[in-house]
Residue, then its C-alpha position, 0 to 999 in steps of 0.5 A: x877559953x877565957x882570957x885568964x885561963x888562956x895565959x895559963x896554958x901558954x904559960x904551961x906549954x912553954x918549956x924553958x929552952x935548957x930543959x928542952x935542949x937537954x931533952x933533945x937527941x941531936x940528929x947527927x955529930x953537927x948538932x951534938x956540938x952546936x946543943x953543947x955550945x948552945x947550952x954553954x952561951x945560955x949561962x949568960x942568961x937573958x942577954x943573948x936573946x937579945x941584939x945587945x949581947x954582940x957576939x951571939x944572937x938567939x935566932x928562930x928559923x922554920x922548915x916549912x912545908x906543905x901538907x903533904x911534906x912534898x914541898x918547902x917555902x922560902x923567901x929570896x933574901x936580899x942581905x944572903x942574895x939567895x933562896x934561903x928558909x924563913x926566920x929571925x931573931x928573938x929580940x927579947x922573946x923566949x918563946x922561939x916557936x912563937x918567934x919562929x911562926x912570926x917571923x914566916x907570917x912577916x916574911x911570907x905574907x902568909x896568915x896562918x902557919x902551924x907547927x907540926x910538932x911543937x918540939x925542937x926540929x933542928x939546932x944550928x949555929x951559924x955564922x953571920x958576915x959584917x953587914x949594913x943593917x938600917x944604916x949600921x954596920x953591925x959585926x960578924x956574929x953566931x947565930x944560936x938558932x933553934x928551927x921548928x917544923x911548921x906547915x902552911x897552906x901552898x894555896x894561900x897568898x903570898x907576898x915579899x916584905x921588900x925590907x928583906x927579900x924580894x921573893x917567897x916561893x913554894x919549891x919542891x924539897x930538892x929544888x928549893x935545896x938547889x937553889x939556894x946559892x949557899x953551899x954550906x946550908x945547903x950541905x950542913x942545913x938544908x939537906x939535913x932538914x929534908x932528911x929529918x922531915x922524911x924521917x918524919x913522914x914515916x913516922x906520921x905514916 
């Protein structure tokens, strides 16, 4: 594939992120309300992609899980004090699921992570607390996050990235659930993401 060529397909695969939420059938009443809050805050344009919007972040998170979906990895992140998925902001990028694979590669030491579906997984708006971030506080915010369904090889080496979390592990589905220390991703999130994974077993089946 020629480096011209090339930038035209990844140009072509990218949807622009209202026209895939408008496709996009919310799992339950939860993301029925976050996708129309979502689509309210892009009218502000590019701006929330980026950390100078104040109040909403743009972020990218992944579910990700084994070959055969019988496990999920996720990071013991320092700021959350908790097992918790993978993910990060878009700082500028519009691509989420490039983001979304990014972020795992930097946060999990892993060297390849693909997407089993290129298509929105999940959508959430979360809250986030004040906190210290590199010296600075920064203000309580909403994340706007879009998740993708990606998987890895549970073989492959993995490390921490010590600025962020102390840890990246492989758990079953359940017992990654239970051990996050969040008890509303656990609830509204987490379990929700099971759910949605083995509704998709059954479809690859």
């Amino acid at each position: 594939m020629t480096g011209k060529f090339k930038k035209w397909w990844m140009e072509e695969k990218k949807m622009d992120l209202r026209e895939a939420l408008m496709g996009y059938i919310p799992y339950n009443e939860q993301e029925e309300k976050d996708r129309e809050q979502i689509l309210k805050f892009l009218e502000r344009g590019d701006l929330v992609y980026t950390r100078e919007s104040k109040d909403v972040h743009m972020t990218a998170s992944a579910w990700v899980t084994n070959r055969e979906r019988s496990k999920i990895l996720m990071a013991y992140h320092n700021i959350y004090d908790s097992w918790a998925w993978l993910g990060g902001h878009a700082d500028g990028e519009k691509n989420l699921l490039l983001v979304a694979q990014k972020e795992v590669m930097e946060e999990s030491g892993l060297r390849s992570v693909s997407p089993v579906t290129e298509d929105i997984f999940s959508i959430e708006i979360l809250t986030v607390s004040g906190h210290i971030k590199n010296g600075s506080y920064v203000s309580s915010h909403l994340h706007l996050n879009i998740t993708y369904l990606l998987e890895a090889d549970e073989e492959a080496n993995l490390h921490e990235k010590e600025d962020e979390n102390s840890d990246v592990r492989w758990f079953l589905t359940e017992d990654g659930i239970n051990a996050s220390k969040e008890p509303w991703m656990q609830t509204w999130v987490y379990r929700k993401l099971a759910e949605k994974m083995n509704c998709y077993i059954l479809t690859e089946n």
